[in-house]
C-alpha positions, -999 to +999 in steps of 0.1 A: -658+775+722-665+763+687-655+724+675-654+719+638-655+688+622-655+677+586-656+641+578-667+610+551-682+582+559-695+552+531-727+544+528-741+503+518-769+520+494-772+539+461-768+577+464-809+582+455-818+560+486-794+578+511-808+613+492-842+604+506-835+596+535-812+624+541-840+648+530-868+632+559-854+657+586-876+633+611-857+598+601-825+618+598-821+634+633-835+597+648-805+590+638-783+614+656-772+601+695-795+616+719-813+639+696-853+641+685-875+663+664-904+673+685-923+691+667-929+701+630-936+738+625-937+738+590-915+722+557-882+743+570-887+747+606-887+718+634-882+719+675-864+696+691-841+683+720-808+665+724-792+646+751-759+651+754-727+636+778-700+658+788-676+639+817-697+641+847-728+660+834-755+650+810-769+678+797-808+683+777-809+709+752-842+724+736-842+740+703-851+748+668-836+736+635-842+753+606-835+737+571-816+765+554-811+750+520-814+718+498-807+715+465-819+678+446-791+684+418-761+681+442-778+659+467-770+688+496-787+703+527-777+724+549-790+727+588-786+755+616-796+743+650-796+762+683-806+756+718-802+760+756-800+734+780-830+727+804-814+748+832-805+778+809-768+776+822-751+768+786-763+770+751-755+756+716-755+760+681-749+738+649-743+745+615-742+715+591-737+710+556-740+675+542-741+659+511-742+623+489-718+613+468-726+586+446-699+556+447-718+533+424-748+515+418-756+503+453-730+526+477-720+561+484-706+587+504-721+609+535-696+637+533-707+662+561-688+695+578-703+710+608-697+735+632-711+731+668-705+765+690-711+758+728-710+785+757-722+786+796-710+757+812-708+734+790-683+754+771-658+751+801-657+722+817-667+704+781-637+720+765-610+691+768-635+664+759-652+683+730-634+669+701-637+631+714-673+640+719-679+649+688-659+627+669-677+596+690-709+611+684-706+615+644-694+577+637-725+565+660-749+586+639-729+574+609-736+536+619-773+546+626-777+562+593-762+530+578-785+508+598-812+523+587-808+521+551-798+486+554-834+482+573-852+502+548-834+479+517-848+445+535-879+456+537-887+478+502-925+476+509-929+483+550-902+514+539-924+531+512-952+528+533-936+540+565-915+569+541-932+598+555-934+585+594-908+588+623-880+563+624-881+540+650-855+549+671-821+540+662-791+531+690-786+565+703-766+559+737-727+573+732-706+542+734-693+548+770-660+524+764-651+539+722-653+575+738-631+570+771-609+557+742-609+585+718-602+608+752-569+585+762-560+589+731-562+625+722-545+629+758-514+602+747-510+619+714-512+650+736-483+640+760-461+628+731-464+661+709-454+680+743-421+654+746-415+665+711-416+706+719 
């Protein structure tokens, strides 16, 4: 089962401050619901885990991420992930492009596509949820990514000196009540496309 998302969301800081913090693979997967680096192997390569709520099952993933390309000019990266949950019974992968566009002189634009492929378990009983799922789980990391620019631009000094270091962790629980929404929905829209047929 593969989900693909491709979504925009606007940043409250100039392109070059997102850009860096975009680039600090640590800061930017704090950022991210659930997920940690654990280890890293070397400028291109990390380990790490993800947490992870499907319905009635919370599932732990452990994997590797591998920075596949970044290139300053165009302020764009590009991430493949992949991983198996704890009890080996479902795996995923990820493959995420994203990139900064500037707005002005103190906002811009996370523009960001991805492709998550899921398979095991997960894959079937996560298959009617997977969409809200994602879609919650992208606007949380895009309000933690915003929070922590907004942290790193009141404090200019403690964030220079604390560039290099792991974030302190962001918000990373799902919103329990915005996702139960975004599944009513889908299922309403659902019903009323099928009334339509």
């Amino acid at each position: 089962m593969k989900v693909s998302l491709e979504r925009v969301f606007p940043m409250p800081a100039s392109a070059e401050r997102a850009w860096e913090l975009l680039q600090n693979i640590e800061r930017f997967a704090a950022c991210m619901p659930g997920a940690r680096i654990t280890e890293r192997v070397d400028e291109r390569h990390y380990k790490g885990a993800v947490a992870v709520r499907f319905g009635p099952a919370s599932l732990s993933f452990r994997g590797e991420v591998e920075l596949t390309a970044i290139e300053p000019a165009s302020r764009t990266l590009r991430l493949l992930g992949k991983g198996t949950d704890t009890s080996g019974g479902s795996g995923a992968s990820l493959d995420l492009a994203a990139h900064i566009d500037p707005v002005d002189a103190s906002s811009c634009n996370l523009a960001g596509r991805s492709e998550v492929s899921l398979s095991g378990k997960v894959a079937t009983f996560g298959a009617r949820m997977a969409d809200a799922v994602a879609e919650q789980v992208l606007r949380q990391f895009a309000a933690n990514f915003a929070a922590e620019l907004q942290a790193q631009a009141s404090t200019p000094a403690a964030a220079a000196a604390t560039a290099a270091a792991p974030a302190p962790r962001p918000e990373t629980s799902l919103n329990a009540l915005a996702l139960l929404w975004a599944i009513v929905r889908g299922w309403l829209r659902g019903l009323r496309l099928r009334r339509h047929d």
